[in-house]
N, C-alpha and C positions, 0 to 999 in steps of 0.2 A: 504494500500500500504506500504508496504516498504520502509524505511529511505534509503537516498542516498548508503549509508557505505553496508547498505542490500542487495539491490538491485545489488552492484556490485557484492557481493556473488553468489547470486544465478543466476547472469548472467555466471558464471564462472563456476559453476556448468554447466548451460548449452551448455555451452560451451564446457565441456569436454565431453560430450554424444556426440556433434558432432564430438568433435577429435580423441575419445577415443571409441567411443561407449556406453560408462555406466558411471553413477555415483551415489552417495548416498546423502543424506539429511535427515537428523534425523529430528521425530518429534518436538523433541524440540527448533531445529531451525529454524524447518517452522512458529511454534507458535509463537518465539520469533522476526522475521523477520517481520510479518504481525500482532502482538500485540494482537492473538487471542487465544482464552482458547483451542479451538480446529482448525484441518484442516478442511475447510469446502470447497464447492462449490464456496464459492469469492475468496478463495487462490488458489484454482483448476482453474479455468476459467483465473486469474493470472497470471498463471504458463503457460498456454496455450499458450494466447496471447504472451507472451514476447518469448517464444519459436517457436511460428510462425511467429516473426519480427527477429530471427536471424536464419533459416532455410534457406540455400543457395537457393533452388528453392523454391519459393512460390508459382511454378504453381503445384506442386510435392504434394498431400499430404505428409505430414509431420508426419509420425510417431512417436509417442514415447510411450514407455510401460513404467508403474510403477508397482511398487508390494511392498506390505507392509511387513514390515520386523520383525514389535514387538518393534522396535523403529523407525524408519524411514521409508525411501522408498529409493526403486532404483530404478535408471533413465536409459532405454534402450533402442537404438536405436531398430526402429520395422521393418524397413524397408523392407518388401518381409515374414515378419515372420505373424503368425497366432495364436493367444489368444484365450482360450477357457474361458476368463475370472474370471477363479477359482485362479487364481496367478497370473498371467499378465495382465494387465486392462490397456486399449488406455489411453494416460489421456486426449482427445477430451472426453471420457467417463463418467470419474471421473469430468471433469469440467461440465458435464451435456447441452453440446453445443447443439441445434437444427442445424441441414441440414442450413438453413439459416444463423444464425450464424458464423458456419465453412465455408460459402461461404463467406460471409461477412469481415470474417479479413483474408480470403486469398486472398481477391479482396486488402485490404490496405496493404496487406505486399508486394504484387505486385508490387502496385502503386509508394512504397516507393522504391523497387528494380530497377524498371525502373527508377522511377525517379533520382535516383542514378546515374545508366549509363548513363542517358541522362547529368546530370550537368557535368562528365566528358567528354563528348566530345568536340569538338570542333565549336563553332557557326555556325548554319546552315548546320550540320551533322543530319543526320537522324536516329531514332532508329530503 
């Protein structure tokens, strides 16, 4: 995992693929971020999760394409778009998720989304 300092990084990063539609991140920041010789399937799987806890709809599959660059990768909204996987690859893909899985942390980004709206209301309001 990522140090606090890191972590807000690459939360901004994804952030900007939501605001923006695309972003970048070099390899050598993913390495340095998560303290690994290479990008692997635990920084993949990573990268997913925390981007399915900030994805406005969590009932929405939540796309996001990367593709490697030679130094890094780019971060791109996927939404309605279609990868032949030879340059743009899901990164649900890249983090190697099972069906069950991507059910699974879309059930808790939910939960925490709802539960959201529900602590803003008012006692005894209904969601």
């Amino acid at each position: 995992m990522p140090s606090t300092r890191h972590t807000y990084e690459l939360l901004n990063r994804l952030e900007r693929v939501l605001d923006r539609g695309c972003a970048e991140i070099t390899d050598r920041e993913l390495r340095r971020w998560y303290g690994q010789e290479r990008v692997g399937v635990t920084v993949w799987r990573d990268i997913y999760e925390r981007w399915m806890e900030l994805h406005p709809d969590p009932e929405a599959e939540a796309s996001i394409l990367t593709a490697g660059t030679g130094y890094g990768y780019i971060f791109m909204r996927g939404d309605g778009l279609i990868t032949n996987k030879t340059h743009w690859v899901e990164l649900r893909d890249r983090a190697r998720l099972s069906a069950s899985d991507r059910i699974r942390l879309a059930e808790e980004a939910n939960a925490e989304f709802v539960g959201g709206i529900g602590s803003a209301l008012e006692p005894g309001a209904e969601v």
